[in-house]
C-alpha positions as CSV (number, residue, x, y, z in Angstrom):
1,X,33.1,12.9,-7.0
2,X,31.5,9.6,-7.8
3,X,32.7,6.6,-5.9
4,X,32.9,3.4,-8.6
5,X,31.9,0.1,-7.3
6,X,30.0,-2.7,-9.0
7,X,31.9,-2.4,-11.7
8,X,32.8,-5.5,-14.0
9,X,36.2,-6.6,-14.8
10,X,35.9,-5.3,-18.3
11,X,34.0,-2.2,-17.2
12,X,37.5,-1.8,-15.1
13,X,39.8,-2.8,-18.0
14,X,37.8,-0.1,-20.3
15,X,38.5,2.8,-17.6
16,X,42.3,1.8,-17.5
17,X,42.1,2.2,-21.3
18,X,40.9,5.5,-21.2
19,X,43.5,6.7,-18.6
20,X,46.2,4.7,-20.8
21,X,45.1,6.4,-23.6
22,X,45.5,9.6,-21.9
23,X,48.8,9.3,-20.7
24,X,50.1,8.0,-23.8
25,X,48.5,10.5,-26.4
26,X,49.3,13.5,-24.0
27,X,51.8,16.1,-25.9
28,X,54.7,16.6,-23.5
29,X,57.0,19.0,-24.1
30,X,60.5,18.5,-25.3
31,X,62.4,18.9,-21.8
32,X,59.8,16.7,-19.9
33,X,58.5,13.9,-21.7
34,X,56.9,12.2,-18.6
35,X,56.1,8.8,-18.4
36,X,56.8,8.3,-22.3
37,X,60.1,8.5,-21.6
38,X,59.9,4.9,-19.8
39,X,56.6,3.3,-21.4
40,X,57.4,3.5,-25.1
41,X,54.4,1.7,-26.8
42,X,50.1,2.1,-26.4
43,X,50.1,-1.5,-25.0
44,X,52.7,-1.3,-22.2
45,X,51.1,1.7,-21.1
46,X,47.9,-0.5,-21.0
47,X,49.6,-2.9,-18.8
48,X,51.2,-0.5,-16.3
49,X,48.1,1.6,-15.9
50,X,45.5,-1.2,-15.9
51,X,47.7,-2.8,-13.1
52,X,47.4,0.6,-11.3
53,X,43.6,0.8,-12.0
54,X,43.0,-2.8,-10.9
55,X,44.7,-2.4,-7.8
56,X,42.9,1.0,-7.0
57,X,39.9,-0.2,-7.9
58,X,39.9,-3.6,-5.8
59,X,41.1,-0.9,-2.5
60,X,37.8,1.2,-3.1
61,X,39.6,4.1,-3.7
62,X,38.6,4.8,-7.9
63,X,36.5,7.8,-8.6
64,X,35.1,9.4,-11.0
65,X,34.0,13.2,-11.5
66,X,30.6,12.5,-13.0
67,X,27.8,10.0,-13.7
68,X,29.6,11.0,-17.4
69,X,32.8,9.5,-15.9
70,X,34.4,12.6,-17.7
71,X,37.5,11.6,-15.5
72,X,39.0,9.3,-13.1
73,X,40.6,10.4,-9.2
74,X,43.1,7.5,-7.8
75,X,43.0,8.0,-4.0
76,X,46.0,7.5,-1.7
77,X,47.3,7.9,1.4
78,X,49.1,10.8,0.8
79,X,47.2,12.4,-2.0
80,X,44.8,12.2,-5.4
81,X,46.0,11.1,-8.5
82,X,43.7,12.3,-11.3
83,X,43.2,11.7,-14.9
């Protein structure tokens, strides 16, 4: 687990991207359709995950899993979101 810091504002904006990108192109399953369910188009996921990513980010608490930044780990108090 790589700790991100020195990271530019688009640098940041890319990651939250990827993770949108993740979110929104992941193939749910019928009964649970996850966050799709409330964020129904590419660019609002943008928006609600870059907010998310900004905010992590700013707190020092974004990671990554490699220098290959393969994935992303969102610390918080009471546990580790990872994308």
């Amino acid at each position: 687990m790589i700790k991100l810091t020195g990271l530019s504002k688009e640098e940041v904006c890319e990651i939250s991207k990827q993770i949108a990108d993740a979110f929104y192109d992941y193939k749910y399953n019928d009964e649970d359709q996850g966050i799709i369910k409330y964020i129904k188009s590419r660019d609002d996921m943008f928006v609600y995950m870059n907010a998310i990513t900004q905010a992590v980010y700013n707190s020092g608490l974004l990671y990554t899993t490699s220098e290959n930044r393969e994935g992303f780990l969102m610390l918080s108090g009471v546990g580790v979101f990872a994308v």
